[in-house]
C-alpha positions as CSV (number, residue, x, y, z in Angstrom):
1,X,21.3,-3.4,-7.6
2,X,19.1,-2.0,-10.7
3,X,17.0,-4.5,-12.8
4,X,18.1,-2.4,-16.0
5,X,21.0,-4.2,-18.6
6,X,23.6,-1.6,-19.5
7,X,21.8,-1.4,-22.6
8,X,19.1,0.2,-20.4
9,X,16.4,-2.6,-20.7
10,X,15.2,-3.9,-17.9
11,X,16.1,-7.5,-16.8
12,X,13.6,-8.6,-14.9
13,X,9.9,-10.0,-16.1
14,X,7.5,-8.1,-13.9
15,X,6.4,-4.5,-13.7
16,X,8.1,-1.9,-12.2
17,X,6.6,-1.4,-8.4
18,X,5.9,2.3,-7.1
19,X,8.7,3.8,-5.6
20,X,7.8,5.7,-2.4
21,X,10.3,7.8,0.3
22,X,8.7,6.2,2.8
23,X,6.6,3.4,3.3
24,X,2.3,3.4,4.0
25,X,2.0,2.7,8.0
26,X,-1.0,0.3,8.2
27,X,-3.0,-0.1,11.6
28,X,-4.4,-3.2,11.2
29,X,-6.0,-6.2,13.7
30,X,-4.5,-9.8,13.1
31,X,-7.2,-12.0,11.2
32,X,-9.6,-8.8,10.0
33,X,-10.7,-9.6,6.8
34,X,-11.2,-6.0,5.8
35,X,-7.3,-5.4,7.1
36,X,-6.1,-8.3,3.9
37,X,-8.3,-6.5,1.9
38,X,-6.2,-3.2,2.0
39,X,-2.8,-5.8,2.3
40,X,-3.6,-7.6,-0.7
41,X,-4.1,-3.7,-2.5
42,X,-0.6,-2.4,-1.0
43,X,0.7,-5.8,-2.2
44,X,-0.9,-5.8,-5.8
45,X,0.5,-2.5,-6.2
46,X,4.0,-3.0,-4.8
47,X,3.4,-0.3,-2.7
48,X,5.9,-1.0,0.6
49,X,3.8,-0.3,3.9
50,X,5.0,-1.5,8.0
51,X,2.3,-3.2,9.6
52,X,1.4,-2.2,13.1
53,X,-0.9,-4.7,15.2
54,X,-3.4,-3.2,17.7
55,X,-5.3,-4.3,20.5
56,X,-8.2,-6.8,19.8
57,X,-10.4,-4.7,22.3
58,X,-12.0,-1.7,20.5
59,X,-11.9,0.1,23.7
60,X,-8.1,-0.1,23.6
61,X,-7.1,1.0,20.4
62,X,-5.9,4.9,21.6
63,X,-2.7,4.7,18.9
64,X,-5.1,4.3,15.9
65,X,-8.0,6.9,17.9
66,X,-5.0,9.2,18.2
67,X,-4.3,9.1,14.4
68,X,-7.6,8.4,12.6
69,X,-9.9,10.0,14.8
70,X,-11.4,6.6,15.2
71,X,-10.7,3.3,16.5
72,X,-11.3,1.0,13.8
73,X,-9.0,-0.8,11.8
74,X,-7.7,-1.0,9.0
75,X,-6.2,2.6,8.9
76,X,-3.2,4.0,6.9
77,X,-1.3,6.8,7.4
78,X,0.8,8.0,4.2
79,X,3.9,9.8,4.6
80,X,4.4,10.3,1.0
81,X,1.1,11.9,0.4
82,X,0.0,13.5,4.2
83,X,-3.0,11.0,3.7
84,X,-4.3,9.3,7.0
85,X,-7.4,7.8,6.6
86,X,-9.6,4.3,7.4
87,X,-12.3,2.3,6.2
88,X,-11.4,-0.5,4.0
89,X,-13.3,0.2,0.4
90,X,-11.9,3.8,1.0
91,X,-8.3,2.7,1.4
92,X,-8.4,0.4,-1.4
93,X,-9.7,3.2,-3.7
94,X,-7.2,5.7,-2.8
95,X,-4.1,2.9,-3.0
96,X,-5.8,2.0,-7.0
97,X,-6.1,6.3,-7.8
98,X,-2.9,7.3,-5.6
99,X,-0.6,4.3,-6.6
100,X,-2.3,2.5,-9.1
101,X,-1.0,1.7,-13.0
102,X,-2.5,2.1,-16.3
103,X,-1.6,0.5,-19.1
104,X,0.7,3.1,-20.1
105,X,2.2,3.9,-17.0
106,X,3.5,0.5,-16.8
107,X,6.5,-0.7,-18.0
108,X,7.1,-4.8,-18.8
109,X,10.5,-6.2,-18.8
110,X,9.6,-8.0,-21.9
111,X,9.3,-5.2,-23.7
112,X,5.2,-6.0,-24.5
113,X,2.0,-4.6,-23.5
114,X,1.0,-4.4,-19.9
């Protein structure tokens, strides 16, 4: 169901997330800091994204070698954009420029400034 009234305003107080064919697939290890770092961007963005756990051995990690070209974590591969890519502070950049907001791009349900 839409957040919009049928007077076409939106009904809901938050900003509209980014809406994606298909969501970011995130290689990630449990309890990496620099993995939250790139969760808490895709999350601050509303930017949907499926979370794949891999080994904690480096030496076993051949499904993110196989995508990346590396085996470190966190890596992303985007559907929507034919991005694949790792490093954290790179991630985070490209999730800000790719699916980021400005103040004009986003729309408030209350109607005021975002």
């Amino acid at each position: 169901m839409s957040p919009v009234s049928p007077g076409g305003m939106l009904t809901e107080p938050s900003v509209v997330p980014w809406r994606m064919s298909a969501p970011i697939t995130l290689y990630r290890l449990q309890g990496c800091p620099f993995c939250e770092r790139v969760v808490r961007a895709l999350q601050d963005h509303g930017v949907e994204y499926d979370s794949r756990f891999v080994e904690a051995r480096h030496s076993r990690r051949n499904a993110v070698q196989r995508i990346s070209g590396s085996r470190t974590v966190p890596a992303i591969v985007d559907e929507n954009t034919g991005v694949t890519m790792s490093e954290s502070a790179n991630i985070v950049e490209y999730v800000e420029q790719t699916y980021g907001h400005t103040e004009s791009e986003q729309v408030r349900a209350d109607g005021g400034d975002a």
